[in-house]
PDB file of N, H, CA, C and O in Angstrom:
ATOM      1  N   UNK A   1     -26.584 -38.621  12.878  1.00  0.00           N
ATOM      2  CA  UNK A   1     -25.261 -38.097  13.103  1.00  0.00           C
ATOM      3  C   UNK A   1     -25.366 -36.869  14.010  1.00  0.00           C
ATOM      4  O   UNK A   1     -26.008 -35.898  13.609  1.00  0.00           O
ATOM      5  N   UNK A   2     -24.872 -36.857  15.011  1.00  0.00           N
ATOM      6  H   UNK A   2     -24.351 -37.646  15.337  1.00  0.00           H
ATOM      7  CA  UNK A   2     -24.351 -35.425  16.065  1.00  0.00           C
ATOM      8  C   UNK A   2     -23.777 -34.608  15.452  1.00  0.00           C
ATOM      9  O   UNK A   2     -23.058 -34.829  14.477  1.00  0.00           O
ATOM     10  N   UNK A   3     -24.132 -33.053  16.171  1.00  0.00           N
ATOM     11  H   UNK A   3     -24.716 -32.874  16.963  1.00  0.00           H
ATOM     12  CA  UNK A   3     -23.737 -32.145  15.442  1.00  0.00           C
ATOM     13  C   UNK A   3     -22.995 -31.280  16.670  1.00  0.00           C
ATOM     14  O   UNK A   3     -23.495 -30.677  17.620  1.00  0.00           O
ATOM     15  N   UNK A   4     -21.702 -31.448  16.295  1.00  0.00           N
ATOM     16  H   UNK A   4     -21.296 -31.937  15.524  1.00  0.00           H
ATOM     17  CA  UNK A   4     -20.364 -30.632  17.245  1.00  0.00           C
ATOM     18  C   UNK A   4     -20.528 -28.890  17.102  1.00  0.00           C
ATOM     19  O   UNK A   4     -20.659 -28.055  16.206  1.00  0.00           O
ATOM     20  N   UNK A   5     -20.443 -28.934  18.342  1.00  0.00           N
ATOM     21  H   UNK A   5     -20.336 -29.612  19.070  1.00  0.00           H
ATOM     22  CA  UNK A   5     -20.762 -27.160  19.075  1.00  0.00           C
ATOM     23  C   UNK A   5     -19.626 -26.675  19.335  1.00  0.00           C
ATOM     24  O   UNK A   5     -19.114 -27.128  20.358  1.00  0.00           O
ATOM     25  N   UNK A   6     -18.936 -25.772  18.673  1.00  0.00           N
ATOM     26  H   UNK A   6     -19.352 -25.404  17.841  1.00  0.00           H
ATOM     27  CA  UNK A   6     -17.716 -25.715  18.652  1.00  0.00           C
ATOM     28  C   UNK A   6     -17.707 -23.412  19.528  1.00  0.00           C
ATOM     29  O   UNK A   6     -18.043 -22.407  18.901  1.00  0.00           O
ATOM     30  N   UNK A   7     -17.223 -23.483  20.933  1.00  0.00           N
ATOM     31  H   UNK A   7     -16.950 -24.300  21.442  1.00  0.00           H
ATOM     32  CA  UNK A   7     -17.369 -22.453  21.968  1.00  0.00           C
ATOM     33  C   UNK A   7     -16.498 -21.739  22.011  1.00  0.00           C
ATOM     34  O   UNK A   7     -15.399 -22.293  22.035  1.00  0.00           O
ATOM     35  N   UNK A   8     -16.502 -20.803  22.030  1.00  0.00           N
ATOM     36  H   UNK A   8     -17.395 -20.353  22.010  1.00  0.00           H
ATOM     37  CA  UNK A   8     -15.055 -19.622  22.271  1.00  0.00           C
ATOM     38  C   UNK A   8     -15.046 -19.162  23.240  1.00  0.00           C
ATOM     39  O   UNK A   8     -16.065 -18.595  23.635  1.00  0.00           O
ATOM     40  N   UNK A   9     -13.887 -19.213  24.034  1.00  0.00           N
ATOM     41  H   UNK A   9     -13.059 -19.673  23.713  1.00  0.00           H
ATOM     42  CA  UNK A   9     -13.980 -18.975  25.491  1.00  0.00           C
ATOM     43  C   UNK A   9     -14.160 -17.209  25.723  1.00  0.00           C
ATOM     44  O   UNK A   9     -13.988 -16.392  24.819  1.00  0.00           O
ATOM     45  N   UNK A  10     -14.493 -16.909  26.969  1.00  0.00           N
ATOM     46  H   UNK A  10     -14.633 -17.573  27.704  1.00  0.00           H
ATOM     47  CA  UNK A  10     -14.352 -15.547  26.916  1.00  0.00           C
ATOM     48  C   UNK A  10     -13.298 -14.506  26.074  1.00  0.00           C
ATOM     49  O   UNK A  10     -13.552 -13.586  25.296  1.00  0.00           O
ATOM     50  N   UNK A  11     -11.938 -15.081  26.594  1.00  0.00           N
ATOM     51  H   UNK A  11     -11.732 -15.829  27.225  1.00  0.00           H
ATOM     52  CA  UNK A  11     -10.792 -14.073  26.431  1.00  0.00           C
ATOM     53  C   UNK A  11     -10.663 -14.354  24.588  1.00  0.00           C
ATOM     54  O   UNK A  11      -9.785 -13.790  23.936  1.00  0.00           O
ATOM     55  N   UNK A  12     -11.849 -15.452  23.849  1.00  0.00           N
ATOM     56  H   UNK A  12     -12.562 -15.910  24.379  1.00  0.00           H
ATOM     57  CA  UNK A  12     -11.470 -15.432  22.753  1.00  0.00           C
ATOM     58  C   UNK A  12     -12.259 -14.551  21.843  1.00  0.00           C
ATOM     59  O   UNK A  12     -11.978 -14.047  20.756  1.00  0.00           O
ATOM     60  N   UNK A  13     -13.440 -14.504  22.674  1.00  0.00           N
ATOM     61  H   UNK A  13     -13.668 -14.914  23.557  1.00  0.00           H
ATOM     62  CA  UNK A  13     -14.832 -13.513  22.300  1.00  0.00           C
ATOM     63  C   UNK A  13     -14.070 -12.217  22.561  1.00  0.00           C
ATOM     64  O   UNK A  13     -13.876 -11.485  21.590  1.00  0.00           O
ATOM     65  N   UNK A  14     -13.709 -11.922  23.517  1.00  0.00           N
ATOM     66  H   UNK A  14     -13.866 -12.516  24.306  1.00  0.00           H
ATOM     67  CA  UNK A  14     -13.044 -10.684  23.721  1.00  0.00           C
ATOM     68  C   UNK A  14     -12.098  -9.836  22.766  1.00  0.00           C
ATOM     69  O   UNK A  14     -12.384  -8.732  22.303  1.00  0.00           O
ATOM     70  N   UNK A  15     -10.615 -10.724  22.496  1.00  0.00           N
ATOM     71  H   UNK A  15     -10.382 -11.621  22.873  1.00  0.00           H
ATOM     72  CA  UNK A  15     -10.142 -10.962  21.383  1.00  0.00           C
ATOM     73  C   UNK A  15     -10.424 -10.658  20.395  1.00  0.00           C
ATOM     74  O   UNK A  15      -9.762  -9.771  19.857  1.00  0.00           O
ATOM     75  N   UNK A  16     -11.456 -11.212  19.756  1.00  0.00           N
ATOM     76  H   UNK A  16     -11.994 -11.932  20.194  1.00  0.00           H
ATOM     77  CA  UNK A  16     -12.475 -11.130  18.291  1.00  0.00           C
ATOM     78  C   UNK A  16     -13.159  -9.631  18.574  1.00  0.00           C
ATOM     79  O   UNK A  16     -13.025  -8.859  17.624  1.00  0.00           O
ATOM     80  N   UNK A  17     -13.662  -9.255  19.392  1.00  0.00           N
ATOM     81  H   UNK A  17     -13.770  -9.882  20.164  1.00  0.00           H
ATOM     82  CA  UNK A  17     -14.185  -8.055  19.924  1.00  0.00           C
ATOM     83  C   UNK A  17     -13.488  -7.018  19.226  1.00  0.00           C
ATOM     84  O   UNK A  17     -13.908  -6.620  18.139  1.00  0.00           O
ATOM     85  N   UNK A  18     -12.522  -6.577  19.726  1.00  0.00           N
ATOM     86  H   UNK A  18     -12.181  -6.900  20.608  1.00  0.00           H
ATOM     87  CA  UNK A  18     -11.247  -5.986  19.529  1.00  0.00           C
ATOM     88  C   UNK A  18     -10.574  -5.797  18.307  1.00  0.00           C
ATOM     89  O   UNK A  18     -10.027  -4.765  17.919  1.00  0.00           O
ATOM     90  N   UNK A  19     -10.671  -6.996  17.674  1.00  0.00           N
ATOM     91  H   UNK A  19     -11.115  -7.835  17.989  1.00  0.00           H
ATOM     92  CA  UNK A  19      -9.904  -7.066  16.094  1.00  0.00           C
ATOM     93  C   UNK A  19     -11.515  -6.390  15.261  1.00  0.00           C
ATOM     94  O   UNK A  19     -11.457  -5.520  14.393  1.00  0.00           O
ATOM     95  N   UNK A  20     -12.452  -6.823  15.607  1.00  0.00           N
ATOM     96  H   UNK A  20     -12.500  -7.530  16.312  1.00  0.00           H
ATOM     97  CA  UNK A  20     -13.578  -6.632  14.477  1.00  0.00           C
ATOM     98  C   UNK A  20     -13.534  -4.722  14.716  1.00  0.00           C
ATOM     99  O   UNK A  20     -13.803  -3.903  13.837  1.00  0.00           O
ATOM    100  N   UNK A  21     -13.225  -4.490  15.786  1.00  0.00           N
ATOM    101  H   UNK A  21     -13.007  -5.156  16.500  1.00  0.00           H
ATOM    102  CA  UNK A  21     -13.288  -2.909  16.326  1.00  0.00           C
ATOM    103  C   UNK A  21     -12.164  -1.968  15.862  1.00  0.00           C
ATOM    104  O   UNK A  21     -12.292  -0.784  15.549  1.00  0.00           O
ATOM    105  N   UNK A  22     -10.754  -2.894  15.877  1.00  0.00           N
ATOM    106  H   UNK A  22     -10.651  -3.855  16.131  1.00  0.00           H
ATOM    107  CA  UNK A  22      -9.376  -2.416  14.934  1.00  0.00           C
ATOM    108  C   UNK A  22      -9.870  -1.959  13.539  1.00  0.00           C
ATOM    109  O   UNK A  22      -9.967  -0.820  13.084  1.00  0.00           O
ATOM    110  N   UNK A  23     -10.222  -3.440  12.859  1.00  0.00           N
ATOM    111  H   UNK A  23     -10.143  -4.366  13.229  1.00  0.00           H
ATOM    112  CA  UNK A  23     -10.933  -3.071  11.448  1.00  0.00           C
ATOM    113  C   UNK A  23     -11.959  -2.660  11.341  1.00  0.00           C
ATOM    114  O   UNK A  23     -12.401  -2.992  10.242  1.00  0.00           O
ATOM    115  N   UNK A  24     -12.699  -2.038  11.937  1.00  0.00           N
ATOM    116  H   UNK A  24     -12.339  -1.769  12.830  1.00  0.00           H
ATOM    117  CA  UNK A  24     -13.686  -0.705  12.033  1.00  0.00           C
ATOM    118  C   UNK A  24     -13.452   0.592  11.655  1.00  0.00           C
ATOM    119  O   UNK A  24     -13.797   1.318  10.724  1.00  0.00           O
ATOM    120  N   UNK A  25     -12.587   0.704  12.900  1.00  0.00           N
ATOM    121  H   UNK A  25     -12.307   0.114  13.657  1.00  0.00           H
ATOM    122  CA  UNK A  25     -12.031   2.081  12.865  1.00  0.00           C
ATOM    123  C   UNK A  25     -10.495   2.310  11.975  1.00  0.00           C
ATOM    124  O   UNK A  25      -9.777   3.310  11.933  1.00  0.00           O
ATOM    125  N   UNK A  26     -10.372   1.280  11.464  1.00  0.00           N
ATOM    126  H   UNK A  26     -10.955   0.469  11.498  1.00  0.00           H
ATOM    127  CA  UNK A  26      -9.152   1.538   9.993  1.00  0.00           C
ATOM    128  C   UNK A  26      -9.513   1.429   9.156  1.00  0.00           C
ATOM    129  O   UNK A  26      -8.750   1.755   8.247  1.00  0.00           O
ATOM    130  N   UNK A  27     -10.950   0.890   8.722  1.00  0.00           N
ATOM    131  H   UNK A  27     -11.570   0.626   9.460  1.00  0.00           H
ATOM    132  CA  UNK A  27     -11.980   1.117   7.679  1.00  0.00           C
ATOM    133  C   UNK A  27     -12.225   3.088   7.626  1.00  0.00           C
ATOM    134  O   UNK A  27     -12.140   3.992   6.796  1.00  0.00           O
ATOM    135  N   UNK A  28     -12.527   2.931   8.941  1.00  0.00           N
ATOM    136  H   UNK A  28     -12.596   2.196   9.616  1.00  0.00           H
ATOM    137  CA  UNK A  28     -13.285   4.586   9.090  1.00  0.00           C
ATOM    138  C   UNK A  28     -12.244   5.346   8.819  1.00  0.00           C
ATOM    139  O   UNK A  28     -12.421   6.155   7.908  1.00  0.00           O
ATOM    140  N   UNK A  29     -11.332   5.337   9.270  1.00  0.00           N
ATOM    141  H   UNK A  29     -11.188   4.680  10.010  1.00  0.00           H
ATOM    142  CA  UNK A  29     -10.046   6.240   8.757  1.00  0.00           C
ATOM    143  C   UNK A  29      -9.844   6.498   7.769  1.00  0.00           C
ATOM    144  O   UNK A  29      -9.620   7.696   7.596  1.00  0.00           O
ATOM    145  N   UNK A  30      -9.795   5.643   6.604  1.00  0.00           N
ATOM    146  H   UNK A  30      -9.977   4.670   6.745  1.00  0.00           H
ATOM    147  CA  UNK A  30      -9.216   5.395   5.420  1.00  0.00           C
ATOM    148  C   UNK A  30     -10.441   5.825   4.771  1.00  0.00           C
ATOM    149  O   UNK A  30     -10.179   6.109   3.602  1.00  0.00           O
ATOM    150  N   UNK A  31     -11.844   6.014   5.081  1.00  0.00           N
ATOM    151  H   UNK A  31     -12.056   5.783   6.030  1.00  0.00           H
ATOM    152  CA  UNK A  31     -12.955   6.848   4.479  1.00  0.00           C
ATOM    153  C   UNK A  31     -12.896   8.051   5.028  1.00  0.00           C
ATOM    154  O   UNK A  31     -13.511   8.811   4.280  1.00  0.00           O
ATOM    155  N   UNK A  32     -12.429   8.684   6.046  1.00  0.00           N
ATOM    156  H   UNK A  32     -11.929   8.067   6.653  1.00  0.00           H
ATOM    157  CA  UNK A  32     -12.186   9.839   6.613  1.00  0.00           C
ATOM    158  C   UNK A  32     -11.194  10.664   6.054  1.00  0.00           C
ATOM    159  O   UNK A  32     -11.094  11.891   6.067  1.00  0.00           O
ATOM    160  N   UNK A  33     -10.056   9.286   5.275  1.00  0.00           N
ATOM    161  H   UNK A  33     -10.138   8.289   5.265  1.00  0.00           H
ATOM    162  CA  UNK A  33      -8.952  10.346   4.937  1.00  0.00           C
ATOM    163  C   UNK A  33      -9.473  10.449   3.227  1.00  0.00           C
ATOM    164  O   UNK A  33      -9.393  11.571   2.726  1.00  0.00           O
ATOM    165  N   UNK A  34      -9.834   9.659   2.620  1.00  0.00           N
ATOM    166  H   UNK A  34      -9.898   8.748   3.027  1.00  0.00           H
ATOM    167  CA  UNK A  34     -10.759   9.649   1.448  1.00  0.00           C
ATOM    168  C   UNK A  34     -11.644  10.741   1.083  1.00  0.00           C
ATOM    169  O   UNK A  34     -11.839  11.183  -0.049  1.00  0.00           O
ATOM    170  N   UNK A  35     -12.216  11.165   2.309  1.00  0.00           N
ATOM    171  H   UNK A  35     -12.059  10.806   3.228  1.00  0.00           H
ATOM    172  CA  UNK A  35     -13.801  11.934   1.905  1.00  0.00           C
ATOM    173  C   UNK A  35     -13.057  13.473   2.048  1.00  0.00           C
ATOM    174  O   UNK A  35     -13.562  14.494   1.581  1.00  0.00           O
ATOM    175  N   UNK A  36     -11.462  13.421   2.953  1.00  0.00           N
ATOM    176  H   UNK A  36     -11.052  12.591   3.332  1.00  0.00           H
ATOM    177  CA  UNK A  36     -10.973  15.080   3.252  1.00  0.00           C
ATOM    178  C   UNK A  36      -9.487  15.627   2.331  1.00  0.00           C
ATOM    179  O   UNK A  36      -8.765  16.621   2.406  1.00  0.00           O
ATOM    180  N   UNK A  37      -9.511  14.385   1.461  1.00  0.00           N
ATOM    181  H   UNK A  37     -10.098  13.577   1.400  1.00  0.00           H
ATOM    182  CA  UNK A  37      -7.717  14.529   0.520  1.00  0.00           C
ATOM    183  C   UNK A  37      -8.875  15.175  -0.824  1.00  0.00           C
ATOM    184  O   UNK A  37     -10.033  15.014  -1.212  1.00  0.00           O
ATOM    185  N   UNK A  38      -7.525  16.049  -1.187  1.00  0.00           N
ATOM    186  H   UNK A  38      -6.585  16.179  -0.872  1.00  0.00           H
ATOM    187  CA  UNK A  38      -8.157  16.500  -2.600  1.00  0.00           C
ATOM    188  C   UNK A  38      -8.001  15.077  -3.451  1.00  0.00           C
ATOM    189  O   UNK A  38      -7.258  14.144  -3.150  1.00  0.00           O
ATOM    190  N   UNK A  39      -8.967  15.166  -4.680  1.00  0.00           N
ATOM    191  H   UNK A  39      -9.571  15.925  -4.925  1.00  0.00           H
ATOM    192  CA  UNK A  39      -8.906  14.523  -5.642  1.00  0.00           C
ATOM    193  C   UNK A  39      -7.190  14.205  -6.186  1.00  0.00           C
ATOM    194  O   UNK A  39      -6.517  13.190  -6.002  1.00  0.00           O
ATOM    195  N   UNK A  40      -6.862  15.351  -6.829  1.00  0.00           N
ATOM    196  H   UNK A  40      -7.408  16.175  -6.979  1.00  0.00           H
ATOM    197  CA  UNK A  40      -5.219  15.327  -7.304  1.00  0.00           C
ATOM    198  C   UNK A  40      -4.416  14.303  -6.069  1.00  0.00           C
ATOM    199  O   UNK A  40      -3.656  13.393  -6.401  1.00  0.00           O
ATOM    200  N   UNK A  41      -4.614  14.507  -5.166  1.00  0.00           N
ATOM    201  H   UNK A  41      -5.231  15.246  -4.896  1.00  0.00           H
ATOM    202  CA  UNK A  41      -3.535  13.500  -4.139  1.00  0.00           C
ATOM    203  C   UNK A  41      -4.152  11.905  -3.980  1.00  0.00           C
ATOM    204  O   UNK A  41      -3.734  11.291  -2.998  1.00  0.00           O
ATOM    205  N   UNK A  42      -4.755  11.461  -4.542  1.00  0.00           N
ATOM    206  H   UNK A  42      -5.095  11.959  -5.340  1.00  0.00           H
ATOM    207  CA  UNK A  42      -5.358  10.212  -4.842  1.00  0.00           C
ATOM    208  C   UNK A  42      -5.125   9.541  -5.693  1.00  0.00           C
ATOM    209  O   UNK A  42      -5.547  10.069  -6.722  1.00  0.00           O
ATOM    210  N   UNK A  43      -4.475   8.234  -5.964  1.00  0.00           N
ATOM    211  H   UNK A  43      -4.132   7.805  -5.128  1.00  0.00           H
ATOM    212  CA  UNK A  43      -4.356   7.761  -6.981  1.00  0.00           C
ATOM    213  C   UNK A  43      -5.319   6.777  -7.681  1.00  0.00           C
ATOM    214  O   UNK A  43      -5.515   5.637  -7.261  1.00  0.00           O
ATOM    215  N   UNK A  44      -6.025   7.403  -9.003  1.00  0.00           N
ATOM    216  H   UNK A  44      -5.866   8.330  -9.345  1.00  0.00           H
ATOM    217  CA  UNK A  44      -6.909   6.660  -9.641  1.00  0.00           C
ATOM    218  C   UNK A  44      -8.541   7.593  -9.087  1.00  0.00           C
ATOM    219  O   UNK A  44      -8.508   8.635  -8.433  1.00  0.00           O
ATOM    220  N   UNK A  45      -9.531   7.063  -9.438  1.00  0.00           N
ATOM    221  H   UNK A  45      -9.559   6.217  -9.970  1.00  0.00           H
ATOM    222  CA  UNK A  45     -10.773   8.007  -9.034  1.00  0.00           C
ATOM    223  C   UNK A  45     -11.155   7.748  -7.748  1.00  0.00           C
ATOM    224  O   UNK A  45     -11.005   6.573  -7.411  1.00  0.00           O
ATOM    225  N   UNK A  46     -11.624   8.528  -6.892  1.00  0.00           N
ATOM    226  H   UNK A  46     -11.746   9.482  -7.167  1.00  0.00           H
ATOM    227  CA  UNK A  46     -11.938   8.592  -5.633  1.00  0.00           C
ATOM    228  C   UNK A  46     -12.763   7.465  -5.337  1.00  0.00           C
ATOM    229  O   UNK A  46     -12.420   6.561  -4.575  1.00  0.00           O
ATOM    230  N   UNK A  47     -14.206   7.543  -6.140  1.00  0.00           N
ATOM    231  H   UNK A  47     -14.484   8.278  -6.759  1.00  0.00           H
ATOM    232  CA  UNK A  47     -15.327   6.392  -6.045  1.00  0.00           C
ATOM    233  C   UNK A  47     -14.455   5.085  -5.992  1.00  0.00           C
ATOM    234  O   UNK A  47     -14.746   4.257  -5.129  1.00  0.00           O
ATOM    235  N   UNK A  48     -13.690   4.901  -6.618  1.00  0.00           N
ATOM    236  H   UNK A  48     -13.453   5.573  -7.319  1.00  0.00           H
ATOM    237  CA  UNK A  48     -13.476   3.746  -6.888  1.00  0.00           C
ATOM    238  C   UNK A  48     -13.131   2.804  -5.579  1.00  0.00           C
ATOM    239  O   UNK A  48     -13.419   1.622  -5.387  1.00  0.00           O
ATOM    240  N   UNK A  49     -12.482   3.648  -4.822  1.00  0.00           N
ATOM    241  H   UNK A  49     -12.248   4.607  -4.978  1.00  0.00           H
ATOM    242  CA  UNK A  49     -11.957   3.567  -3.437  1.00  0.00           C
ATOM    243  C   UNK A  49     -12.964   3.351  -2.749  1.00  0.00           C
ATOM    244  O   UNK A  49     -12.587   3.852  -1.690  1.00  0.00           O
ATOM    245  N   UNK A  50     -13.813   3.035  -2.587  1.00  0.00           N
ATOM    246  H   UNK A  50     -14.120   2.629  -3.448  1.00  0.00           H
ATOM    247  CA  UNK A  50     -15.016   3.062  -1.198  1.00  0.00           C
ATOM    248  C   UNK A  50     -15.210   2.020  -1.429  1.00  0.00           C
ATOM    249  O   UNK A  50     -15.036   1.398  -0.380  1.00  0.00           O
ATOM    250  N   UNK A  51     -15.669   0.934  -2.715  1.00  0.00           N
ATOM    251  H   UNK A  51     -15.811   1.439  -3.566  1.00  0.00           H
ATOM    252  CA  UNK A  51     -15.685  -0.224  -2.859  1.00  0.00           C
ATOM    253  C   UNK A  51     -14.610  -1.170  -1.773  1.00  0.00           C
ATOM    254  O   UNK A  51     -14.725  -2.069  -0.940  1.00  0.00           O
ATOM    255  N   UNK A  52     -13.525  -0.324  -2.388  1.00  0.00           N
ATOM    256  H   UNK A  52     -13.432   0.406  -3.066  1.00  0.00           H
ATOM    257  CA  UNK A  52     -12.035  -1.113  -2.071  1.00  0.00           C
ATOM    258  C   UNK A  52     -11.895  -1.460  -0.784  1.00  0.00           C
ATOM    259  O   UNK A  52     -11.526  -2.531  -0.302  1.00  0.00           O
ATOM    260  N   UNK A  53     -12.406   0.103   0.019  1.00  0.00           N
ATOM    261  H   UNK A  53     -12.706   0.973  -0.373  1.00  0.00           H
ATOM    262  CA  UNK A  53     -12.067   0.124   1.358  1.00  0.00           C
ATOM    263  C   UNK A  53     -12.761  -1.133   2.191  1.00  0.00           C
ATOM    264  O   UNK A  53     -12.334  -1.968   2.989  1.00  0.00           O
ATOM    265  N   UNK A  54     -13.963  -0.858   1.637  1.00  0.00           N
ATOM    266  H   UNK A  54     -14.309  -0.179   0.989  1.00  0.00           H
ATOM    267  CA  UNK A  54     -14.840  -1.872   2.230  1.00  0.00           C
ATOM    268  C   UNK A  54     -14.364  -3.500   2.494  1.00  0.00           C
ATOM    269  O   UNK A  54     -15.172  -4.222   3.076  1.00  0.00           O
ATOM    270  N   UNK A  55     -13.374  -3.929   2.169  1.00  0.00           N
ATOM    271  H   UNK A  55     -12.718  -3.342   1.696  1.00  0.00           H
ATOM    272  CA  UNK A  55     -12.930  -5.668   1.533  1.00  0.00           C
ATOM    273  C   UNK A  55     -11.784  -5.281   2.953  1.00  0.00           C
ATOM    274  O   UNK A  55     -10.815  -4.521   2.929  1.00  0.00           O
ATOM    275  N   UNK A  56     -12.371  -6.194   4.246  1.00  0.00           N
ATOM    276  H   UNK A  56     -13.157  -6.811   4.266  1.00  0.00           H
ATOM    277  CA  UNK A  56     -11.788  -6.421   5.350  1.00  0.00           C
ATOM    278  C   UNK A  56      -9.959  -6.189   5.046  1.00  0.00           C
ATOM    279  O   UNK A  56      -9.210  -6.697   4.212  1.00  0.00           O
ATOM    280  N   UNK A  57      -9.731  -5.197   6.138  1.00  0.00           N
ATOM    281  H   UNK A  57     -10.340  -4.784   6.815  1.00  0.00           H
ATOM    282  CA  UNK A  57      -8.037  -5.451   6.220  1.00  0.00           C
ATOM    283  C   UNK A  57      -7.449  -4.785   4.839  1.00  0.00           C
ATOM    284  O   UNK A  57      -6.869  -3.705   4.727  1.00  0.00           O
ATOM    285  N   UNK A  58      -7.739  -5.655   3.916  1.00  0.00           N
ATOM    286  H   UNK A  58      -8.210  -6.532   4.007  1.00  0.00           H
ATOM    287  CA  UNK A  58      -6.833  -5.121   3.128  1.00  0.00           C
ATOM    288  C   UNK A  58      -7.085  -3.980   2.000  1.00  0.00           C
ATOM    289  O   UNK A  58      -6.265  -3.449   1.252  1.00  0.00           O
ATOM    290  N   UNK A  59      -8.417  -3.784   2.114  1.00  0.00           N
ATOM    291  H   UNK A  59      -9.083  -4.215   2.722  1.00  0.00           H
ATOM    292  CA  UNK A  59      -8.895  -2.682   1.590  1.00  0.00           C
ATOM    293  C   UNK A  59      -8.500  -1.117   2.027  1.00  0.00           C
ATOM    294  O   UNK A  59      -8.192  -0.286   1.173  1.00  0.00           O
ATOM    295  N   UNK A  60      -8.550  -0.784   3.588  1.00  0.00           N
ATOM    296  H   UNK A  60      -8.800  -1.459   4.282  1.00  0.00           H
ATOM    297  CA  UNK A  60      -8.128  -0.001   3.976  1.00  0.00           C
ATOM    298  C   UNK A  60      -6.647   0.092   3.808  1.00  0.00           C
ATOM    299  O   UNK A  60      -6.172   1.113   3.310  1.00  0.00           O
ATOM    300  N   UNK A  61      -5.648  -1.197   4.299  1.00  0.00           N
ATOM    301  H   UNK A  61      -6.034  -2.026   4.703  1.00  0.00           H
ATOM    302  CA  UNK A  61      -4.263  -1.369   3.703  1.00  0.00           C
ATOM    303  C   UNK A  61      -4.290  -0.634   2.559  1.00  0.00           C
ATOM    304  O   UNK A  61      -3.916   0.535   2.456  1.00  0.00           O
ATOM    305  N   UNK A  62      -4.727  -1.315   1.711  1.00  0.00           N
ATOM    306  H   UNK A  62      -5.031  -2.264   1.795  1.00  0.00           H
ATOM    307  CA  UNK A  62      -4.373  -0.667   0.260  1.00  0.00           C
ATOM    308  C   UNK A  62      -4.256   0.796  -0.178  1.00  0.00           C
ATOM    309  O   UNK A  62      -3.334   1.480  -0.619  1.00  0.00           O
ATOM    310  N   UNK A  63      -5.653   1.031   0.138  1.00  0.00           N
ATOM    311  H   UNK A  63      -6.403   0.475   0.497  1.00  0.00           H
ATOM    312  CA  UNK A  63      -5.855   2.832   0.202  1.00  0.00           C
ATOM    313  C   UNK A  63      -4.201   3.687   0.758  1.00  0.00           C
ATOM    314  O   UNK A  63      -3.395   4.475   0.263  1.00  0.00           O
ATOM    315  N   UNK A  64      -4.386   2.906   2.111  1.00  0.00           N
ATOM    316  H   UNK A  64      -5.041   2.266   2.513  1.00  0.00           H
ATOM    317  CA  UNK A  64      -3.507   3.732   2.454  1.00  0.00           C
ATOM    318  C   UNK A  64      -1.363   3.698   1.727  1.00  0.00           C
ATOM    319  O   UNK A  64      -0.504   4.578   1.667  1.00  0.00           O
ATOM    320  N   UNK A  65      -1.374   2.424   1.400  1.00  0.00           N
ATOM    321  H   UNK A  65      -2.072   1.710   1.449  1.00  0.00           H
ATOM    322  CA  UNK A  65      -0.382   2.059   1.044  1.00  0.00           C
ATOM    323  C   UNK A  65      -0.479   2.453  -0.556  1.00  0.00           C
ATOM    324  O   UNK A  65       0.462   3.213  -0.784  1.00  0.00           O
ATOM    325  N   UNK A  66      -1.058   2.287  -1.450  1.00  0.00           N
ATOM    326  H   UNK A  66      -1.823   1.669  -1.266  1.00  0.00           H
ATOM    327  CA  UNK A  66      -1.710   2.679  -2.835  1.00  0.00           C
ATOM    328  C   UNK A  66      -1.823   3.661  -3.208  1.00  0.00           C
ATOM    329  O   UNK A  66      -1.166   4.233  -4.078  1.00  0.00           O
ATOM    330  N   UNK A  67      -3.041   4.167  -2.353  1.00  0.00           N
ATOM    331  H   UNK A  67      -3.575   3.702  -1.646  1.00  0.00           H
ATOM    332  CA  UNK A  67      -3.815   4.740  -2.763  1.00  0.00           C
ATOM    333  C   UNK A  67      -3.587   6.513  -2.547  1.00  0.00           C
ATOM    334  O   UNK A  67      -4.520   7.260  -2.842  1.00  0.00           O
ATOM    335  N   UNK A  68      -2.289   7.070  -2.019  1.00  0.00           N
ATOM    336  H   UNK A  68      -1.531   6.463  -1.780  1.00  0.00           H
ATOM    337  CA  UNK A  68      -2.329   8.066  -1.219  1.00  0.00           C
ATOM    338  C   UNK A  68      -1.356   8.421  -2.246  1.00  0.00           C
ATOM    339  O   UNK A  68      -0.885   7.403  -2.754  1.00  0.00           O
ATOM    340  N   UNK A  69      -0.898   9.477  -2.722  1.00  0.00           N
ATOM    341  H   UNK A  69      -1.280  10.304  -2.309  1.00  0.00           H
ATOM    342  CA  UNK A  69       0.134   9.934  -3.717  1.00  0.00           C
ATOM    343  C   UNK A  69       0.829  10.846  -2.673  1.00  0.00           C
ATOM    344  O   UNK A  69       0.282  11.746  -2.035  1.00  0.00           O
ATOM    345  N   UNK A  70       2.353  10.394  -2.595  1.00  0.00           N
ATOM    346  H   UNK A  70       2.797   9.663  -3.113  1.00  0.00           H
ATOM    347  CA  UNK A  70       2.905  11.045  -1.542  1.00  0.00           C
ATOM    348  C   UNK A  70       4.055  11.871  -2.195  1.00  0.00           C
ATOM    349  O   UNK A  70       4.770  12.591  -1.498  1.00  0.00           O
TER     350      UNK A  70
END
């Protein structure tokens, strides 16, 4: 049985580039704003959050939508 090679064109590599680099740096944020908020303005324990952040997209979402006592 053949085994199908399935190619991503440039502008799709590119694309993917870009999004993996979005959720990078909204990962990093959301540990940036983590590591500089007091404890009291956090909801729930700080540690707990770094796990969280870590879980693509919606980890950082969360933090920030959640996790921020406004």
């Amino acid at each position: 049985m053949g085994t199908t090679k399935t190619e991503i064109s440039p502008g799709g590599r590119a694309a993917l580039g870009v999004l993996g680099l979005v959720q990078a740096v909204f990962a990093f944020l959301a540990f940036w704003d983590l590591a500089h908020r007091d404890a009291e303005e956090v909801r729930g324990p700080k540690p707990v959050w770094i796990p969280a952040i870590l879980v693509n997209w919606i980890g950082p979402a969360s933090y920030f939508l959640f996790g921020i006592r406004r």
